[in-house]
N, C-alpha and C positions, 0 to 999 in steps of 0.2 A: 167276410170282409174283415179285412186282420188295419190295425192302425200303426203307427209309427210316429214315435217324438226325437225330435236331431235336438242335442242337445250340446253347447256352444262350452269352449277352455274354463268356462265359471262355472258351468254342471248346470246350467239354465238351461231352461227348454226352450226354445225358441220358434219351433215349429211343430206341428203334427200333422202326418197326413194318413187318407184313407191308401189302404194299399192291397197286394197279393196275399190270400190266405199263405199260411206257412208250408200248410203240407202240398200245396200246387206248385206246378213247375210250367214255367214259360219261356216261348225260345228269341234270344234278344242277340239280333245280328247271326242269327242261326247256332247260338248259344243256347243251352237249355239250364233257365236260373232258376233258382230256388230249393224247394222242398221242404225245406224245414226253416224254424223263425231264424235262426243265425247266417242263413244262407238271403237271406230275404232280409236283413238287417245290414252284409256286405255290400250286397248290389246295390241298395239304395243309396248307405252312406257312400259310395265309390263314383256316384253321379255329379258331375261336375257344379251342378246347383249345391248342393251339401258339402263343398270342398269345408276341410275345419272345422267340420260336425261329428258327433256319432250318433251313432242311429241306434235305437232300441225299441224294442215291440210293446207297445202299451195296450192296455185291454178294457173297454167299455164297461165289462162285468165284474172289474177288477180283479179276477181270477188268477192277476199273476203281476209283479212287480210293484203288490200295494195299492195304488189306484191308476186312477186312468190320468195320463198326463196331459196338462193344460200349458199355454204356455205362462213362464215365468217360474212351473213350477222346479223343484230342486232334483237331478239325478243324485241319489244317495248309493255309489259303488261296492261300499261295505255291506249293502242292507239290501243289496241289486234292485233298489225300489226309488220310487217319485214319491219326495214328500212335497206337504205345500212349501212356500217358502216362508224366513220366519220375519213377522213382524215387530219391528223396534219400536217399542215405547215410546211415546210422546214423554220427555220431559216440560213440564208449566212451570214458569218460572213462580 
């Protein structure tokens, strides 16, 4: 059971969901999609729900992209990973 975070123009996460392992293939409209996580990251972002998203494979075990993405957290493109996002100080007056 492979996951997925769509991530919105501000590199926010905004959604995650459970999805197709990477290396499985399945036939959509007698298309046969998949096989590998990039293949499986096109199809989904390309679904008309995710228009304006991009999709990247995030992983429970954290085995890959850093950790596992929540929403709100940050895509970080330089560092191909999800960081948390960063909290601003309270100034007291």
């Amino acid at each position: 059971m492979a996951h997925y975070a769509f991530i919105d123009s501000n590199n926010i996460v905004v959604k995650v969901l459970t999805g197709v392992d990477e290396n499985e293939t399945q036939l959509d409209n007698g298309v046969e999609v998949g096989g590998s996580t990039e293949a499986w990251e096109a199809f989904y972002q390309a679904q008309s729900w995710h228009t304006g998203l991009i999709c990247k494979r995030t992983s429970y075990s954290n085995s890959m992209r850093g950790k596992f993405a929540g929403i709100g957290d940050i895509w970080n493109a330089d560092l191909d990973e999800f960081v948390p996002p960063t909290i601003e100080p309270i100034n007291e007056p």
